[in-house]
C-alpha angles and dihedrals in degrees: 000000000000093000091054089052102059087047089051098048085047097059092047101058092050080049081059101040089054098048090058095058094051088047093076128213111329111241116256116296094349113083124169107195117167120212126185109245123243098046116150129249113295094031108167106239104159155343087237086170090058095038094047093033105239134159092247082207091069099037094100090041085052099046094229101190149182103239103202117153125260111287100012111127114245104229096169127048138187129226104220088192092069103001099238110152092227124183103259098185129022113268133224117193084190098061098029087049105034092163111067126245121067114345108211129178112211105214120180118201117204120190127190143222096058100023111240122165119201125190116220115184112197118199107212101221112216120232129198092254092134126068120209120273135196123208096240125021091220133038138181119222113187115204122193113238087239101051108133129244110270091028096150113216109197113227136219111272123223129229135236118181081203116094135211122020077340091073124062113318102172147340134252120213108200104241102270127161087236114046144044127186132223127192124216139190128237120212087260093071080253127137139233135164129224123201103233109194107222097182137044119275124231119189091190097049094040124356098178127051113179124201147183120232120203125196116192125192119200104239132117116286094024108247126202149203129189143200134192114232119203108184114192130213111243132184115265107286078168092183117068122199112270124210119221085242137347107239125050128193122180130162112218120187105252089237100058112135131245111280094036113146107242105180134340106217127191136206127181135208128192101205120094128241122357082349092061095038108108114207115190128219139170097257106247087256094072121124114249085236095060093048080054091061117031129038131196130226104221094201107046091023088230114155106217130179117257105173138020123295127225126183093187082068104043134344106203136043125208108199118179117195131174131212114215120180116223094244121119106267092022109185109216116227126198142216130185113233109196116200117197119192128221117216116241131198102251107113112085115211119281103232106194117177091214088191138354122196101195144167091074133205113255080218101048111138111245113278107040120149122253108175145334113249121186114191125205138196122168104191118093153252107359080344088065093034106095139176124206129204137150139234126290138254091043142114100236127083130181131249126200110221107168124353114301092003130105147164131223112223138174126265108194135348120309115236104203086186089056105040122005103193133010112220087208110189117201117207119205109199123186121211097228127105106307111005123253112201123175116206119203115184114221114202107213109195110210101219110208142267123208078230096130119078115213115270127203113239086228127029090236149001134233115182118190107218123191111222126250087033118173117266113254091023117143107252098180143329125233124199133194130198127213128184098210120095137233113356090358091064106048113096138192129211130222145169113240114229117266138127126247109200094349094310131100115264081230091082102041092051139004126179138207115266092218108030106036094228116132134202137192131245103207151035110272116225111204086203093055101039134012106185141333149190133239131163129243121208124190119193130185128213092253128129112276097004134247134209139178126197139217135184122238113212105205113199117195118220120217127228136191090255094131124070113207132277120221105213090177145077093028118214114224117232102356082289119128111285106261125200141180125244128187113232086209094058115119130225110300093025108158112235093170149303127263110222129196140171128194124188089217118107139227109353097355101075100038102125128203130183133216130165104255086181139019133167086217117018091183088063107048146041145182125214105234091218108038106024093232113159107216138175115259087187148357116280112257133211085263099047114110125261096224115033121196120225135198114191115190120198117202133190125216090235122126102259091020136221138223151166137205134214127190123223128186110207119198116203106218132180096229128019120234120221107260147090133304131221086240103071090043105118105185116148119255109278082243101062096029086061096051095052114089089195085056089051087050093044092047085059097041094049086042095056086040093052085054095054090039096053084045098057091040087061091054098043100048084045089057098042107046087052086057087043102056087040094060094027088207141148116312099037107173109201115165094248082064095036107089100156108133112358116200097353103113109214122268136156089225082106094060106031089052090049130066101210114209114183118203133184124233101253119278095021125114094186125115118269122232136214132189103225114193102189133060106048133098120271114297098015139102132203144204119217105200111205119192123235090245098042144048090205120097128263110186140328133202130192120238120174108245125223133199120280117235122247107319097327130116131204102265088214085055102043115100121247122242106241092051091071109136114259124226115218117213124185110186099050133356116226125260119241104189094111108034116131106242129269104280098054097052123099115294118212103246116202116192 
């Protein structure tokens, strides 16, 4: 028989095989393959990359992948080297299909990149790998003595897991002079025998007949089971029980309970005592299942349920129970009780994500595929019918792509910034009373995208510096945001290139890449440069990268870092400051103004005077605000001919500054016609000495004063001779000429000054200057400068006489605008606080 077998099982599967290829090409995403059951491991199915055609090469790259639920055997397998569907495990239609008809397993295929989902149904072909079986080897049939020729007696029937022309096909009676057998068919297609007496029975001849029962499948090879059948000769129990018909149906709800009634049946016997008691019993043909769920009750002949029902696994129970009387040679009847079982709603949607593809792009495209969902109810009917949907207020939808089966896309464009992860829960509703639904809540992580440029806390910047600030000191600390996360989001900062007076910004600032926080590089000098811009740029690691500016506004501090600076009276020489004063001047008489500049700014350069010295307070006095050196009193008889002065000017700086300057004043009786120290105008010795063009313009007036005093010489030489000649009109003779009395002539006047002549406005005419210094004795000379030129033009000599009182000559007054200017490199005055125009100094000519 073994040997039958493996030839059996070898023509069926060529019987499959070439079903397949006369099958043809399955259609797109949905394949139907059948395979014999019991193959060993390996088993060629089927070529899935062909039929579904797939590049086999890309098959493992893909994942392409065999979607079965947790805890399911995988009894099929596929090679993703070639692509061939082989049996992994060996498969028993009997036990994966324990109910009979076509056994199918439902396989899905996903592939990825892109995401495809293909359906392949497998139909598990039986093979006659069981033999019949009855459920005793040996029964005992007892026959009245009086049964009549042609009293049927059902037999036991034999099983066979098998189906189809596999399963019984047909009985064998073993060749006897008493009985005959007929087989008969059930309305499931399914077989049982019936012993038929064909001959009279005698007890007292024979009161035992034994028989061999034969049950055949149809299967090839034929396979067989037998059973031995000892019929016994009764006395005569001439009335057998009697159903009310032969055939029950009853529905009965899947979730009654245990104990539920499922039918009362009811036989009936004519004869009277033992002979007339019915006793029920499950028939020997009963599956072991039913006998696990019903029980019945062999007195009343109520069927009562005994387990749990469960429509998923089969929807109809076919119970077969027999009525024997208690007489001696009872005959058993049967009856066929159908159960049919109503669904109930009792089975809540499966929800299976199948694949998920997260994290996802913040700048994936709609529509993008997120994952794969199948959904499963197994219950039937608008139990089993179920809709899908997920939860509001996000940017994902369902689609439905085969039955049961969705995917879960995309609907607009994803913000990370906004919102990081979606918490998307998917609800699964029957349509069964009331409704069962199942939610599972997929977390969708949004991966970033470098899409947000850095932004500056504030639009701008304005730092406030103190000037003189150590090199290398923090001067502020900028700081940018950016939404984006990880590499995106670090950012870098960075001075973008640019001069600031003529020099890189490179080497006034510089700032920290990580923290923001800049520095500078230098001392700051208020007086140089008061305030300046850069730009900042902060850039983050994305890809490509982004960056964002802002300005810096630097504002320089002053500090009270500058004394000040007396720019007049001069002093000659280097010699104390001298001036004339009148005896006869009056209280409030005007000997001069101090004048001061300091390059500080703001308060800092505010300047106030006060006498630190005098030789007489009581005689003189200083205005705080505008330096002017004014008379308290008349002079007296007592009063000293020469008064030192100290003079202290004082900024408004904390801790202030100051500088002194010392002035001898001579009281005369008459004022000579000359200038004063206070409208000298010559640069400080310090800065005089640092300036390379000083030291040009000091030669070159040197060289000037020469030829001037030489010419001078000639010219006076000339003039007096004509003079005397004509005797006429403007006679100098040294007892008239009171020029410059007691001054010696020298050419310091003009070497420590730089004379710059300039016209009023609007005038070509050439502009003269009083010179004191430089002439011989008891004269005094003009030097004419042109309007386009500081060199001389001409000069003439003209005798001087004494001023009267404290009034000069208007044609010889210099003009205001003509004041000698100083020129300071290192660092130009600051003029915040000079007094105006008409309280500083005035030239004075005598």
């Amino acid at each position: 028989m073994g040997a039958g077998t493996g030839s059996g099982r070898g023509q069926l599967f060529l019987r499959s095989l070439l079903f397949l290829l006369l099958a043809g090409p399955p259609a797109r995403g949905q394949l139907r393959y059948a395979v014999p059951e019991e193959l060993e491991h390996g088993a060629f199915v089927a070529n899935l990359g062909e039929d579904l055609g797939l590049d086999v090469s890309t098959l493992s790259a893909r994942r392409f992948r065999i979607v079965s639920r947790a805890g399911a055997r995988q009894h099929l397998e596929v090679n993703l080297e070639n692509g061939i569907l082989f049996v992994n495990e060996r498969i028993d239609r009997e036990e994966v299909c324990e109910a009979g008809g076509t056994c199918l397993l439902h396989l899905q295929l996903l592939v990825e990149s892109p995401l495809e989902l293909y359906r392949v149904e497998v139909e598990v072909l039986d093979i006659n790998d069981h033999a019949p079986t009855f459920p005793w080897q040996e029964y005992v049939l007892e026959v009245a003595e009086s049964a009549v020729l042609g009293a049927r007696f059902p037999l036991e029937s034999a099983q066979d897991p098998d189906v189809g022309t596999n399963s019984v096909h047909t009985y064998r009676l073993s060749p006897n002079g008493f009985f005959s057998l007929e087989v008969q068919t059930r309305s499931d297609a399914s077989k049982f025998a019936e012993l038929v007496l064909e001959r009279a029975l005698d007890r007292e001849q024979q009161r035992v007949h034994r028989v061999l029962l034969t049950a055949l499948d149809g299967g090839v090879p034929e396979r067989s089971g037998t059973a031995h059948i000892l019929v016994t000769v009764l006395d005569a129990n001439d009335n057998v029980p009697a159903f009310d018909q032969p055939s029950y149906g009853v529905s009965l709800p899947e979730d009654a309970p245990a104990g539920t009634l499922v039918i009362q049946l009811n036989a009936t016997d004519l004869d009277e005592g033992p002979n007339g008691e019915i006793e029920y019993s499950f028939s020997g043909h009963a599956p072991p299942r039913v006998r696990e769920l019903f029980h019945v009750e062999p007195r009343s002949g109520q069927v009562l349920l005994k387990g749990r029902l469960d429509y998923e696994r089969a929807s109809l129970h076919e119970l077969y129970v027999q009525a024997k009387d208690r007489g001696p040679s009872a005959v058993a009847v049967h009856c066929r009780v159908l159960v049919h079982l109503l669904d109930v709603n009792d089975n809540a949607p499966e929800v299976t994500l199948t694949s998920v593809s997260t994290p996802v792009l913040e700048d994936a495209p709609p529509g993008t595929v997120i994952a794969v969902i199948s959904v499963l109810d197994r219950d039937s009917g608008d139990n089993g019918r179920v809709s899908c949907e997920v939860s509001p207020n996000v940017p994902f939808e369902l689609r439905s792509s085969f039955r049961n089966y969705y995917t879960l896309v995309t609907t607009q464009a994803l913000d990370r910034e906004v919102v990081p992860e979606y918490n998307v829960s998917i609800t699964a509703r029957d349509m069964g009373s009331p409704a069962l639904l199942t939610r599972s809540t997929l977390t969708i992580p949004v991966s970033d995208v470098n899409d947000n440029a850095p932004r500056f806390l504030q639009p701008s910047y304005s730092v406030y510096v103190m000037e003189n600030n150590a090199p290398g000191a923090s001067i502020c600390s900028v700081s940018a945001l950016d939404p984006d996360c990880q590499q995106n989001a670090y950012l870098s900062y960075s001075i973008a290139d640019g001069h600031i007076h003529g020099m890189p910004v490179g080497t006034y600032v510089s700032i920290n890449s990580d923290s923001g926080h800049m520095y500078a590089l230098r001392s700051l000098d208020y007086e140089q440069i008061r305030s300046f811009q850069i730009q900042v740029q902060a850039q983050d690691a994305g890809f490509p990268p982004l960056s964002a500016n802002v300005t810096v506004h630097i504002f320089v501090l002053d500090q009270n870092d500058n004394a000040p600076v007396i720019v007049s009276p001069m002093p000659r020489n280097g010699s104390v400051a001298t001036e004339l004063v009148p005896r006869s001047a009056r209280p409030g008489y005007l000997v001069g103004t101090v004048s001061a500049v300091d390059a500080d700014a703001g308060l800092n350069s505010r300047l106030s005077y006060q006498l630190l010295q005098a030789t007489d307070f009581t005689l003189f006095s200083v205005a705080p605000d505008t330096g002017e050196l004014r008379t308290l009193r008349s002079f007296l008889e007592q009063d000293a001919s020469r008064q030192q002065l100290v003079v202290q000017v004082r900024d408004g700086g904390q801790p202030a500054l100051s500088a002194t300057m010392s002035l001898l004043l001579s009281v005369v009786e008459t004022m000579p016609q000359t200038l004063s120290d206070f409208s000298e105008f010559s640069l400080p010795p310090e800065v005089s000495s640092s300036s390379p063009l000083t030291l040009y313009l000091l030669v070159s007036l040197g060289s000037i004063s020469f030829t001037f005093l030489l010419a001078i010489l000639i010219l006076t030489a000339i003039r007096c001779r004509g003079e005397r000649r004509s005797r006429q009109g403007d006679s100098c003779s040294p007892p008239r000429c009171h020029c410059c009395p007691g001054s010696r002539p020298s050419s310091d006047g003009l070497k420590t000054s730089n004379l710059t002549a300039q016209p009023p406005a609007g005038t070509t005419a050439a502009t003269c200057l009083d010179v004191p210094a430089g002439g011989p004795p008891g004269y005094c000379y003009k030097v004419c400068l042109g309007p386009e030129s500081a060199q001389s033009d001409f000069m003439f000599l003209k005798p001087c006489s004494p001023p009267r009182n404290n009034e000069k000559d208007p044609g010889k007054r210099s003009r205001p605008d003509q004041h000698l200017q100083v020129s300071k490199e290192a660092k130009q005055p600051n003029t915040d606080w000079l007094p105006p125009g008409t309280q500083r100094p005035a030239l004075k000519r005598y």
